[in-house]
C-alpha positions in Angstrom: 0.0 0.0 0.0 1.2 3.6 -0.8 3.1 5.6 1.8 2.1 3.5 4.7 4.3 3.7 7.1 5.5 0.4 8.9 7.8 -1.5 11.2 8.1 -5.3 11.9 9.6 -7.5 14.2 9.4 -11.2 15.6 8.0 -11.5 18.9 9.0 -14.9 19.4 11.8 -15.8 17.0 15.3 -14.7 18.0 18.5 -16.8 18.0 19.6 -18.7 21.2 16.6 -18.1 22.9 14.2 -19.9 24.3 10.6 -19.6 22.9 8.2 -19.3 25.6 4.8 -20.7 23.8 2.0 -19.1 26.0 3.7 -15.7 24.2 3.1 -17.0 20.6 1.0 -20.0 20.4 -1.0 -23.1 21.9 -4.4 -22.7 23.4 -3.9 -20.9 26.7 -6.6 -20.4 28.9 -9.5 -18.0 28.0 -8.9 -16.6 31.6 -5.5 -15.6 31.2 -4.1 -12.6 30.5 -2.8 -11.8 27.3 1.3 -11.7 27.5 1.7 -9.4 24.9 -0.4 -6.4 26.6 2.2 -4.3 28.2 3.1 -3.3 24.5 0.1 -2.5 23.7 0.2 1.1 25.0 -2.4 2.3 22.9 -5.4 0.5 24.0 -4.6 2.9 27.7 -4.8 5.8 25.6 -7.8 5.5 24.5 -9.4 4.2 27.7 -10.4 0.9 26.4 -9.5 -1.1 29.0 -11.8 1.2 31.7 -14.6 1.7 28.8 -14.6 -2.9 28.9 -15.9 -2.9 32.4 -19.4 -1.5 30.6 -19.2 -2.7 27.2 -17.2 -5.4 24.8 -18.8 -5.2 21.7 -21.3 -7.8 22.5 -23.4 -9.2 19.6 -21.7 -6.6 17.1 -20.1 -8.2 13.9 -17.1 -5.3 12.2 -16.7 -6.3 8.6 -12.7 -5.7 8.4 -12.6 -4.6 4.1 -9.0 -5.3 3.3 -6.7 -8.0 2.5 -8.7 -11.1 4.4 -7.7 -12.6 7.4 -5.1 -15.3 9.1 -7.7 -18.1 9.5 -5.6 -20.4 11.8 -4.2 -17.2 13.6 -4.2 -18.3 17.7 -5.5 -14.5 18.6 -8.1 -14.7 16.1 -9.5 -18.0 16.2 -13.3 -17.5 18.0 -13.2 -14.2 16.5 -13.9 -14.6 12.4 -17.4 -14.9 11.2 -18.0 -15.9 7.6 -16.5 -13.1 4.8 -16.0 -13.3 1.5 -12.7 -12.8 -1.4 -14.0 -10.8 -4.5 -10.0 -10.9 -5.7 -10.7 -14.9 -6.5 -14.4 -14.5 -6.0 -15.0 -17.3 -3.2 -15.6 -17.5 0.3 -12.0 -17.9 1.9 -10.9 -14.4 2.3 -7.3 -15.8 3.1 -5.0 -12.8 3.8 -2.1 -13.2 1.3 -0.5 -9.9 2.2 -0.8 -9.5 6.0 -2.2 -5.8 6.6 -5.6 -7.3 6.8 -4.8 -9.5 9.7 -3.0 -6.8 11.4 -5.9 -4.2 11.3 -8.6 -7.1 12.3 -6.0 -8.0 15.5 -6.5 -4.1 17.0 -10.0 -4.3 16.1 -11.1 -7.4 17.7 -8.6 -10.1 18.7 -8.7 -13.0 21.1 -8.6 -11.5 24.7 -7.7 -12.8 27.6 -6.8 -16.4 26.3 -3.3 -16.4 27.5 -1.8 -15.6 24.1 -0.5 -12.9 22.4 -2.7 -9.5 22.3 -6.0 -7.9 23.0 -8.2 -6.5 20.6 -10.1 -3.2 21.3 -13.7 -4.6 21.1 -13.1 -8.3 23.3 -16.3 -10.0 22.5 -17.1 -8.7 19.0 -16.6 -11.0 15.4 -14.4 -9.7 12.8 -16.3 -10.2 9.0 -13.0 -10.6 6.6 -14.0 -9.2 3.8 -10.8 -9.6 0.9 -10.9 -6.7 -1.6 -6.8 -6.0 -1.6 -4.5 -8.9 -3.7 -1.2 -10.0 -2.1 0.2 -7.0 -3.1 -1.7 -4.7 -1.3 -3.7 -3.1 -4.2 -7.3 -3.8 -5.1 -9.6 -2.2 -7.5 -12.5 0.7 -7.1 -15.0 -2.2 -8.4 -13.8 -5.3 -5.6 -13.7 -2.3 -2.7 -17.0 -1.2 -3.8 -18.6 -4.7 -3.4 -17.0 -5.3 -0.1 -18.4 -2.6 1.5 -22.0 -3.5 -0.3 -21.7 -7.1 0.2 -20.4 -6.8 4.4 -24.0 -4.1 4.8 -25.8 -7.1 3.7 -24.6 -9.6 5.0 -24.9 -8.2 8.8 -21.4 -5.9 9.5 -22.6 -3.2 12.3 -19.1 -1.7 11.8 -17.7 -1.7 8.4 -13.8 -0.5 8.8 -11.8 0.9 5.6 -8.2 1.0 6.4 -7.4 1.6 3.0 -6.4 5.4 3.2 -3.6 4.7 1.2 -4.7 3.3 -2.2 -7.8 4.1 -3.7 -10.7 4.9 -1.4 -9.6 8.4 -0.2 -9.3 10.0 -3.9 -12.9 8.1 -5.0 -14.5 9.8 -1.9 -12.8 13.2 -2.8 -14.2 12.7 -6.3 -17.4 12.0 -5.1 -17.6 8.6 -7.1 -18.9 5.1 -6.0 -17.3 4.9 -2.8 -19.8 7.5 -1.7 -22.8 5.8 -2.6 -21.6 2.1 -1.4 -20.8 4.2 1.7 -24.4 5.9 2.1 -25.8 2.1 1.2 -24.0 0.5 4.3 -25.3 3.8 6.6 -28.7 3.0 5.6 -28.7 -0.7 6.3 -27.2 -0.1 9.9 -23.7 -0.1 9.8 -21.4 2.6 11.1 -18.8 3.3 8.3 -15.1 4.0 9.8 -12.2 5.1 7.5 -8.5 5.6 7.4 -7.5 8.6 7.1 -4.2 8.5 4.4 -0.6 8.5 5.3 0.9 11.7 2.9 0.8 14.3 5.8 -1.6 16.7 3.7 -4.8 18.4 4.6 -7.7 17.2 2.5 -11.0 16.9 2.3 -11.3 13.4 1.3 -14.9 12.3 1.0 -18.2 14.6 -0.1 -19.7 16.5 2.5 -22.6 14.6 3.4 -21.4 10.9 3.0 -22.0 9.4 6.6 -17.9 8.2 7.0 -16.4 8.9 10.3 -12.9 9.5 9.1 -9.9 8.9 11.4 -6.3 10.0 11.5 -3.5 8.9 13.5 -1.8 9.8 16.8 1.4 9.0 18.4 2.3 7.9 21.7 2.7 12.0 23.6 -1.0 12.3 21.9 0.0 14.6 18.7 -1.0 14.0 15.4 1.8 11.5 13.7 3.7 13.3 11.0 2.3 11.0 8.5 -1.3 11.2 9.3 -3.5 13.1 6.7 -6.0 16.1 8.2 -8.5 18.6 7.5 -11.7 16.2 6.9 -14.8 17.5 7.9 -15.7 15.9 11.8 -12.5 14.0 11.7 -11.6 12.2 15.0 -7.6 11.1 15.5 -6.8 7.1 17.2 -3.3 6.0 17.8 -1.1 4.9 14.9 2.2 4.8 15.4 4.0 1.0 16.3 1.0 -0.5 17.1 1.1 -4.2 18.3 -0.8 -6.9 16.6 -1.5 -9.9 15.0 0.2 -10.7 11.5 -0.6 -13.8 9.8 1.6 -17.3 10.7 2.8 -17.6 7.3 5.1 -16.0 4.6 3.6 -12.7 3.3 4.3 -9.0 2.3 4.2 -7.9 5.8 5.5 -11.2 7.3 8.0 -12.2 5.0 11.1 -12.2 7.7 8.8 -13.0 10.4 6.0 -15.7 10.9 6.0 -15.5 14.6 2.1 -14.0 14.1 3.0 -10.4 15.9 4.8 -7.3 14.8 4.4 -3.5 14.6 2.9 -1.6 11.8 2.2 2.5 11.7 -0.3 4.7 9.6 -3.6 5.6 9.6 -4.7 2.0 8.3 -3.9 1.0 12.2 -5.6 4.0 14.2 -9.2 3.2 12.4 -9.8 0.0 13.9 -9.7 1.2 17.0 -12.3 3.3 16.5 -13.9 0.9 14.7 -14.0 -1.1 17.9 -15.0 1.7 20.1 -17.8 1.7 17.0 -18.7 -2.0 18.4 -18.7 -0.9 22.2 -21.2 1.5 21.6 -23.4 -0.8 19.0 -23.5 -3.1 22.2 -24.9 0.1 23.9 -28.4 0.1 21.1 -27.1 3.2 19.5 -27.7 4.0 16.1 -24.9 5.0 13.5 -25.3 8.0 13.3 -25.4 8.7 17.3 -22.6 6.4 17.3 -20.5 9.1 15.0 -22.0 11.8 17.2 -20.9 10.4 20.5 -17.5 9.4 19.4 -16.6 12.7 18.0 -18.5 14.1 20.8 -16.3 12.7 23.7 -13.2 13.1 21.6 -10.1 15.0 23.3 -7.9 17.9 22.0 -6.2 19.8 24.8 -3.6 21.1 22.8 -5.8 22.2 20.2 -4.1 20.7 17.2 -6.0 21.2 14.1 -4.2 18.1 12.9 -5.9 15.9 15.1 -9.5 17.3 14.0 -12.1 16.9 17.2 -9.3 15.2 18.9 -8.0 11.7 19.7 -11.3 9.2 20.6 -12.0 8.8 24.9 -13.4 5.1 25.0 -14.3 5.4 28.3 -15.7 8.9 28.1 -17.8 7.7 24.7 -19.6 5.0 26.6 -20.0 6.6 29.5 -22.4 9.0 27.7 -24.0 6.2 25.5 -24.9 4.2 28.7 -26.0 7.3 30.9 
């Protein structure tokens, strides 16, 4: 994908030492605590962990559009509902590049099972919807029936971390994008997109097409340099080394490291979290568009930083409101 900005590294694989396999595999117990957590510093900054004691994203399905899905994955195993692959037009939406994986790990993985990481919405499915080939590009056409096809087949939250390849400039155009966008709105889902990774200020969709768009933060709670601002309502997640699942096998974004965890940065890894927030607050019986409302609503921006738009999203806060 273009201009994404990423790092990787193996978790578990490093020479001489001794693999410890509740870290990166076997079955662990669903009661256990996820070893990978302390890493995971921006679940904390977005008060997931404190908005969890109300809400988990019970009974909320988010459709991840992307690249498909690690089906054997450890963290995401218990997690994946059916999807489908419009790149080879079947129902095994296989992710044969990795970002899809990563992006559905933040969004929703396996917690507390005494393996690896926690995903931002614990009790939600992830929908892996394929629409991006092995090498990370997909066409307006395949995108456009994901997001159609996941608003029919039962997504509440439909995330779109594709900021860097062709979404963003179909939306600006006001093309199909738009109206597969308005389609999903109207069947229920709350539509959450990636902001774009060239650092510029754009208005990337047309006003009126219900997207909540979200750039990306880093860990002192500015706006990454990378991150993409100026859309209309924008809200700002964290994106910058974010820990999370990458598939078990040999891909673009695994290719020196199967170990099923690494870091990746960009605005393709601050959506899903507010996609899970999105699923927190489904589990609360609000609509989508009080969903947008409440999330941009509670969202924070001390500083004031017009790169960040309404601010970087308050969990906590967001749920607070939605269940009082």
């Amino acid at each position: 994908m273009r201009n994404r900005i990423r790092t990787s590294f193996a978790l578990c694989l490093a020479a001489g030492a001794l693999v410890v396999t509740t870290a990166c595999g076997g079955d662990g117990d669903k009661t256990d605590p996820d070893p990978m957590r302390d890493d995971q510093w921006a679940l904390d900054a977005v008060g997931l962990p404190q908005a969890w004691k109300t809400a988990k994203g019970d009974d909320t399905v988010i459709a991840v559009v992307d690249s498909g899905a690690d089906p054997d994955h450890p963290d995401l195993q218990g997690r994946l509902v059916g999807g489908h692959d419009f790149v080879d037009d079947d129902d095994e939406p296989k992710d044969m590049n990795g970002h899809g994986t990563h992006v559905s790990g933040i969004a929703a993985a396996h917690t507390d099972n005494g393996v690896g990481v926690a995903g931002g919405a614990p009790s939600a499915k992830i929908m892996p919807v394929r629409v991006l080939g092995a090498d990370g590009s997909g066409s307006n056409a395949n995108i456009t029936k994901g997001i159609v096809w996941a608003a029919d087949h039962g997504a509440d939250v439909i995330n779109l971390s594709l900021g860097e390849g062709p979404l963003m400039s179909n939306l600006l155009q006001g093309g199909i994008l738009n109206q597969a966008i308005q389609h999903a709105h109207d069947k229920g889902a709350v539509v959450v997109a990636a902001a774009g990774n060239d650092g510029a200020d754009t208005q990337p969709y047309k006003v009126g097409t219900p997207v909540l768009v979200v750039g990306a933060s880093d860990q002192d709670g500015k706006a990454a340099s990378f991150s993409n601002f100026g859309a209309q309502q924008a809200v700002s997640a964290p994106g910058v080394d974010i820990l999370s699942t990458l598939p078990t096998y040999r891909t673009k974004e695994s290719l020196t490291n199967t170990s099923g965890y690494g870091k990746l940065s960009g605005t393709s890894m601050a959506s899903p979290y507010v996609s899970a927030l999105a699923a927190l607050l489904h589990q609360e019986g609000l609509k989508p568009d009080a969903v947008m409302a409440t999330i941009r609503a509670t969202a924070t921006n001390p500083g004031h930083e017009d790169k960040l738009g309404l601010g970087v999203v308050d969990a906590d806060a967001a749920v607070k409101k939605a269940s009082g």
